[in-house]
N, C-alpha and C positions, 0 to 999 in steps of 0.2 A: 465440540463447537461446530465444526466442520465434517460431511462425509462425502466425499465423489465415490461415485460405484460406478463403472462401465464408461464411463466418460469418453466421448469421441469426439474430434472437430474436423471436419474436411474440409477443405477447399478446393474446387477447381480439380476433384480424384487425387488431391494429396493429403495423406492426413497430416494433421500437424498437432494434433493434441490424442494422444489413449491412455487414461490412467484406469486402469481395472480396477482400483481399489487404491483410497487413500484419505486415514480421519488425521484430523488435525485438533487437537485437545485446548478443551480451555487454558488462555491462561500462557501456553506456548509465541513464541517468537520464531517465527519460521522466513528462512531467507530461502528463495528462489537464484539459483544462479545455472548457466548455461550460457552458447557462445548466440550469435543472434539466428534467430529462425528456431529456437528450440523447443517454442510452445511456450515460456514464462507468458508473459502478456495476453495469451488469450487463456490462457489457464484463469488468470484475476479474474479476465471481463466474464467467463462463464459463470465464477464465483459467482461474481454480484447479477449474473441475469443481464448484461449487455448485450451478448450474442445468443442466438440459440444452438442448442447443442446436437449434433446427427444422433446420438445414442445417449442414454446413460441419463447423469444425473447429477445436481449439486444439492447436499440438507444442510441448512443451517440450523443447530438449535433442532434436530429433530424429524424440520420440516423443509419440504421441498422448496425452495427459492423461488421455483417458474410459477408455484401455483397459491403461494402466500406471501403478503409485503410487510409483516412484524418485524420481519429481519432487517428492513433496512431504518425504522429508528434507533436500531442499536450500534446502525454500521457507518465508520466514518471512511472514506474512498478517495483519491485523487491517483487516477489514471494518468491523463493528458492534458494540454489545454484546451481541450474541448467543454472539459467538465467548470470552465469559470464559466462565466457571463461578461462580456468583454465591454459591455456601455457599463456597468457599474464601476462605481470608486472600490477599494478594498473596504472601505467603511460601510458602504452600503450592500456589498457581495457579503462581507461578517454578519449585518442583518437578516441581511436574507435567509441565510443558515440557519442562524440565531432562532427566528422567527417558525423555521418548518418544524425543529427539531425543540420546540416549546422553551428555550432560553432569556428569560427577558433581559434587557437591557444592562442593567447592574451587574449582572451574573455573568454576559457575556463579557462587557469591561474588562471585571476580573480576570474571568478568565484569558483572556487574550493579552494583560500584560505579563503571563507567563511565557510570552514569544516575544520580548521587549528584544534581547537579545541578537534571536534571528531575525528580526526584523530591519533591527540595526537603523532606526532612523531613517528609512526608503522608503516606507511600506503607505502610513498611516500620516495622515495631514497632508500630503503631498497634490491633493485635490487634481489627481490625474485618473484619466480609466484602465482598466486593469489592460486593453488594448495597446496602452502608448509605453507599460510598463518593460523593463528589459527579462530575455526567458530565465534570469535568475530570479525576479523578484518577483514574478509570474507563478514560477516552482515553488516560491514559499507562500504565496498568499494558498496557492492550491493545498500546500500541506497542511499550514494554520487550519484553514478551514476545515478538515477532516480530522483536525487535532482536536479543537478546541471546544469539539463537542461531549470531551470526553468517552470516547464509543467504545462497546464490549469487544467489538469487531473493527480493526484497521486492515484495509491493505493499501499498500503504497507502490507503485509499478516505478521504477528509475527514480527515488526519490532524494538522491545526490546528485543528476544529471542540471547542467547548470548553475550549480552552486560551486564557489569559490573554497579552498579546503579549509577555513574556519566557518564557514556555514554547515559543509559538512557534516564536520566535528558536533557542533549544534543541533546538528536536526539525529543525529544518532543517537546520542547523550537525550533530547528531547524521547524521542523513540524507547529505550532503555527504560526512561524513568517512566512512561505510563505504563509499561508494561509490570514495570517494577512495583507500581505506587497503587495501581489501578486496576490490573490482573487483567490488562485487554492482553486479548490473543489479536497477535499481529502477522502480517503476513508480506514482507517485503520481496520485491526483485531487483535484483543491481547485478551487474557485472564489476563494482566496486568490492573485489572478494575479502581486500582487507577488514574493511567497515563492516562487511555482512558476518564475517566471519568473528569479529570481536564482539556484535551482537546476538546475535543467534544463539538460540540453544538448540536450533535443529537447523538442516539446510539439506534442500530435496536440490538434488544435479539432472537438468532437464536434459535429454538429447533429443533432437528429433522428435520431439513430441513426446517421449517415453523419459517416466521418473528411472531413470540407471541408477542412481546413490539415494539412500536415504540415511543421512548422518546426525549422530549425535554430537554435539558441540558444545558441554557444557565445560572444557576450559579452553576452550577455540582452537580443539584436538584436530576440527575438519581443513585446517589451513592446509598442510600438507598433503593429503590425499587432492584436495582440490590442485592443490600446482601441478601438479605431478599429471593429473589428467588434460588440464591446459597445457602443460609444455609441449603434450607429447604431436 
């Protein structure tokens, strides 16, 4: 699904991102964790072609990111709150989506009462803009929408940050099951190592820009090696 080869990011003569080499497989759950400054977040945004990169390279699917846009009807994304649109209702932000990503109305519906849950009654008829909303219900409108498109390709950057520990629970279990149901290869980042760590079947340990660990976690075996490098 995914290849970095030579991957650099500089800033300002620091690097903050070198991955020499790094595919990521269909179908895979991969959690990003590291302490802050590690390069997780701009690792995502190179994925998707938000920054340009000083060397090297992202493919999705084969093909180069910077130099083809097929990738991103497949790809559902929420970053920051940069990426809502803050004069719309969540009702008309869900069309919006809906509408680029060829969804019609029925289909979105549906689909979106499979977030009934996380939504919890805040989200939808509240005839407010996503502007006046608080940054928890901000974080889920941002997730829904990158959920509900069903995508081959997720990534979610802090996708617990703001959320209450039953939303959470929620949005992981959400996470789990498309990955589960729907064979999307996901790619989260959290400093949340519980959560990442009971999902993931893989988790790259960033430091300083450089992947140091690449773990297997298929019965959430990477728990302990990860404390163990935090404590120390």
């Amino acid at each position: 699904m995914i290849n970095i080869t030579d991957l650099k990011k500089v800033y300002d003569g620091t690097t903050v991102l070198d991955v020499p080499q790094l595919h990521i497989a269909e179908g895979e759950l991969v959690g990003l964790v590291g302490n802050n400054g590690a390069g997780k977040s701009t690792m995502l945004r190179l994925i998707l072609d938000l920054i340009k990169a000083d060397s090297g390279g992202v493919e999705i699917l084969s093909q180069p990111v910077a130099a083809f846009e097929e990738w991103k009807q497949i790809t559902g994304s929420f970053v920051d709150g940069r990426f809502l649109i803050d004069f719309l209702t969540p009702e008309e932000y869900f069309s919006f989506i809906a509408k680029a990503y060829g969804i019609d109305k029925e289909e979105k519906d549906a689909r979106l009462e499979e977030y009934t849950q996380l939504m919890n009654g805040e989200v939808l008829g509240t005839r407010k803009y996503l502007r006046n909303f608080s940054e928890g219900n901000r974080q889920k409108v941002g997730i829904i929408g990158a959920m509900f498109i069903n995508p081959k390709l997720l990534l979610l950057d802090e996708p617990f940050n703001y959320l209450d520990p039953s939303s959470q629970i929620t949005v992981s279990k959400l996470i789990q099951r498309m990955n589960a149901e729907l064979g999307t290869t996901i790619i989260i980042s959290s400093h949340n190592l519980n959560l990442v760590s009971d999902i993931s079947s893989r988790i790259l340990l960033l430091e300083k820009g450089v992947v140091i660990k690449d773990l297997t976690n298929a019965e959430g075996e990477a728990i302990r090696e990860l404390e163990n490098y935090f404590e120390r």
